[in-house]
N, C-alpha and C positions, 0 to 999 in steps of 0.2 A: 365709327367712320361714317360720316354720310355724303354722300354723291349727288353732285348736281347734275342728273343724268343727262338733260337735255345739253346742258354746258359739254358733256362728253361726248355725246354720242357724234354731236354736232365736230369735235374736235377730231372725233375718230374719222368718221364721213369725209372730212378735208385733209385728213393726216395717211390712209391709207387706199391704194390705188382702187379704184372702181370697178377694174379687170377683176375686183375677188367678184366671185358670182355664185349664185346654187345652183344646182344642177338646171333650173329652166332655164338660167341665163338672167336671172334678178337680182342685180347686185346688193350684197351683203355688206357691204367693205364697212359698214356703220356699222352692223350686228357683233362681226367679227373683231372691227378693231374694241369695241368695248369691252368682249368678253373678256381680249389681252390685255386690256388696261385693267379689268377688276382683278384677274388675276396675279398681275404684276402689283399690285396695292396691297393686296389680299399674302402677297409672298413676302414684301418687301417691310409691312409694316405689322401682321399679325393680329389688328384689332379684334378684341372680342364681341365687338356689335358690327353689324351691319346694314346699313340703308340708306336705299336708292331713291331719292325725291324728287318727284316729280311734279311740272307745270298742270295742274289740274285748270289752272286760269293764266296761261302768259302774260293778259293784258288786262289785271280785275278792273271792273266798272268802276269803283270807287278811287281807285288809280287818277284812272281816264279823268272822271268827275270833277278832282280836284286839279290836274293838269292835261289838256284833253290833248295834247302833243305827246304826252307819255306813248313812246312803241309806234307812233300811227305811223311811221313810215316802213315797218314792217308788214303792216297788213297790206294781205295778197288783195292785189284790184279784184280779180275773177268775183273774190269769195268775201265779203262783206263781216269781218270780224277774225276771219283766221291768219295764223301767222303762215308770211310764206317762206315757204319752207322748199328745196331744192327737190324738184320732178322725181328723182331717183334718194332721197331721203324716205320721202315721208312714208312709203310701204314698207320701210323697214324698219320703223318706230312701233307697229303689232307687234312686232318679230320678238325687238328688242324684248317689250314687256310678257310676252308669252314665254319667253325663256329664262327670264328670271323667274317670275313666278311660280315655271317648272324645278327650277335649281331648290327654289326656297329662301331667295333674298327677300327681304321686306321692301315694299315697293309701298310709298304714303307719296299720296297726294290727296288735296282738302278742295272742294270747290269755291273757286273765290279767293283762289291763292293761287302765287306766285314757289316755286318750289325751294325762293333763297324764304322765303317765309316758314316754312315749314324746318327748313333748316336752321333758321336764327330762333325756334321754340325749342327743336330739340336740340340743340346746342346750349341754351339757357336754362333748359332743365336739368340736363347730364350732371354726373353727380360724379364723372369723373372724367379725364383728357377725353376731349375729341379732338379728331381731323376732317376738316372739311375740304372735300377733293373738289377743287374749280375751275373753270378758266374765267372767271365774273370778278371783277375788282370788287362791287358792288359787297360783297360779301368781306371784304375784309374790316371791315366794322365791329364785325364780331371776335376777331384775334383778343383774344386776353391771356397773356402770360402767369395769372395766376390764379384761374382757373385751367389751365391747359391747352385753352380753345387753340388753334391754329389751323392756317392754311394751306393743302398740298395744292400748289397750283402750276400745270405742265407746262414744259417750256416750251413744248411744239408739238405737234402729232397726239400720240398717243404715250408717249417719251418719259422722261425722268421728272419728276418735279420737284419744284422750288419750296420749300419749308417756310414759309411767312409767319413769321412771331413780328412782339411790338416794336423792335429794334430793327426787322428788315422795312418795315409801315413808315417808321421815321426816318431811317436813312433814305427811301425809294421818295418819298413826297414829303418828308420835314414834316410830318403831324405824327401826334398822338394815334394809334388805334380808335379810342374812343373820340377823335375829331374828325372820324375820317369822313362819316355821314353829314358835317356839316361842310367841310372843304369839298364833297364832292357834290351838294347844293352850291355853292358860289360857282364850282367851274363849269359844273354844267357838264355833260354828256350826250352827244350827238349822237350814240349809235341806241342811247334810249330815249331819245326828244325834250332832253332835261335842254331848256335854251343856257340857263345859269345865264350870273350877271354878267353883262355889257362888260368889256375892255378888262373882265378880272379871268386871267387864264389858269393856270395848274400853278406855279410857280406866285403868283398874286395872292391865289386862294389860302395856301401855304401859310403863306407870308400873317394874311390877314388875320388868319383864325388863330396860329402863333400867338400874333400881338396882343388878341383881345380876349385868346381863350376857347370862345366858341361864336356859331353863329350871331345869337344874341348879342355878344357882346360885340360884334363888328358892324350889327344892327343900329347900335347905341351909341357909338362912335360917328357915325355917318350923321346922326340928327344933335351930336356935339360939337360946338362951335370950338369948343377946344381943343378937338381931339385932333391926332396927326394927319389923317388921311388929308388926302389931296383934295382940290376941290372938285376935279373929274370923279376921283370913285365915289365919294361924296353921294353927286349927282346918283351915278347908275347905281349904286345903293338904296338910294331913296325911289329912285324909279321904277327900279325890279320890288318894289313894297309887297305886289300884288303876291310875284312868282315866290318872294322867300317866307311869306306865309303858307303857303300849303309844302313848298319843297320840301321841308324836313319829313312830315309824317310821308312823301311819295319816294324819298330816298330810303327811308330807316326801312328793315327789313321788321316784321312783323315779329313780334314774341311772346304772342296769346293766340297763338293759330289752334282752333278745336282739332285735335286729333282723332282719327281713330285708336279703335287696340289694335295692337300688333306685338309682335316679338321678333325684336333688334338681333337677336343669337344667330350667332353666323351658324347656317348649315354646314353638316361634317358631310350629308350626305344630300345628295339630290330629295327634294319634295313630293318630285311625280314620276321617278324614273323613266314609265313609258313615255311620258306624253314626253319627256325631254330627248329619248330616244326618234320620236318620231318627228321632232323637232328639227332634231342634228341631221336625219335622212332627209329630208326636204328640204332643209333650205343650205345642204354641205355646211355644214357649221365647223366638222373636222377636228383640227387641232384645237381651233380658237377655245371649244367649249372644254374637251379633253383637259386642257392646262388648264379652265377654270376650276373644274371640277377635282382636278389633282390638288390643284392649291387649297381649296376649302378643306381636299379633306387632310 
């Protein structure tokens, strides 16, 4: 099982009221709701490995470089490269990683990555089912039914999640899994500064890649006097030339990310005991971490 922890905690943070606090009055409601959700993963689903990946680079240079709108409207004005991230978030993103680490979950991040990177290597590597717990579309790229890969992706909060295999990929946007990197190049995505082509929406993209297969070939269509397209997509085909050369390598999730060692084994038993215990007193962690830790073992 691996965790797009930033995609969670972020989930948890908006999914679970503020009023949770630690004893100084520093709200947790991120810490807490995450430990509920590993827990409830950890109950629900049994995995024998487990890890948490993390954004070691939100925004990698090389990203940037090739499309420099990638992410930029998430950087905080104040702070010149970081993502902003909600006043009562970000002190409890320490928290988070101090207490897994106490627990003894595997926590990988690679510098110069993005953590769906880290996640589309070991996912490609696995040698048997994975699940990839997300709220990032971005990642369903990697869904393969016959290797096992699929998506647990929350309906809301910290809540139930949706099972995404290559039949829920094709019913929810009519592509293939493995088209999905190139349909989500044509339509483009605003909450990552992907502009995607002129006049070709979700529904279009669909349509296009369908027809011809894959990016390439809706490429090759567009500079074909024969082919069906209209004479408007046509145009914004040939015009976007510049954005649908580097799009593909700034959509695909990465699957040669250097790794460190580590060990995926889910712990039966906490790591650090004390330091987990001095954890749970300082920041009231309470139930949330109790149920974690019942669950692992």
């Amino acid at each position: 099982m691996l965790l797009d922890t930033a995609s969670l905690y972020f989930r948890a943070y908006f999914g679970v009221p503020e009023s949770v606090k630690a004893p100084d009055g520093t709200p947790v409601n991120a810490v807490r709701g995450l430990l509920d959700f590993i827990a409830r993963l950890v109950t629900d689903h049994s995995p024998a490995g487990l890890v948490a990946c993390m954004d070691a680079d939100w925004r990698p240079q090389w990203r940037v470089d090739l499309i420099p709108s990638y992410k930029a409207h998430r950087v905080a004005e104040e702070t010149e490269g970081t993502e902003e991230v909600p006043d009562t978030l970000s002190p409890q993103v320490p928290v988070i990683e101090a207490v897994l680490d106490a627990v003894g979950i595997a926590r990988v991040g690679v510098p110069g990555y993005e953590a769906d990177d880290v996640i589309g290597t070991l996912a490609t590597a696995a040698a048997g089912p994975v699940a990839i717990v997300t709220g990032d579309r971005d990642l369903f790229q990697l869904v393969d039914d016959a290797r096992g890969v699929r998506v647990l992706y929350p309906r809301k909060g910290v809540g139930d999640c949706d099972v995404v295999d290559e039949a829920a990929i094709e019913e929810r946007y009519g592509v293939r899994a493995g088209q999905y990197a190139d349909f989500a190049a044509l339509r483009g995505d605003p909450s990552d500064g992907l502009p995607g082509v002129k006049g070709i929406g979700e529904k279009t993209a669909a349509q296009l890649v369908t027809e011809y297969g894959d990016l390439a070939g809706v490429r090759a269509a567009a500079v074909d006097p024969f082919s069906r397209l209209t004479p408007a997509r046509r145009r914004n085909i040939i015009a976007a030339a510049g954005y649908l050369d580097v799009a593909p390598e700034v959509v695909a999730v990465a699957k040669d990310v250097p790794l460190p060692a580590f060990s995926p084994a889910l712990p039966r038993t906490p790591a650090s005991p004390d330091t987990l215990a001095s954890l749970a007193t300082r920041w009231g962690l309470g139930g949330s971490l109790s149920r974690l830790v019942a669950a692992l073992a």
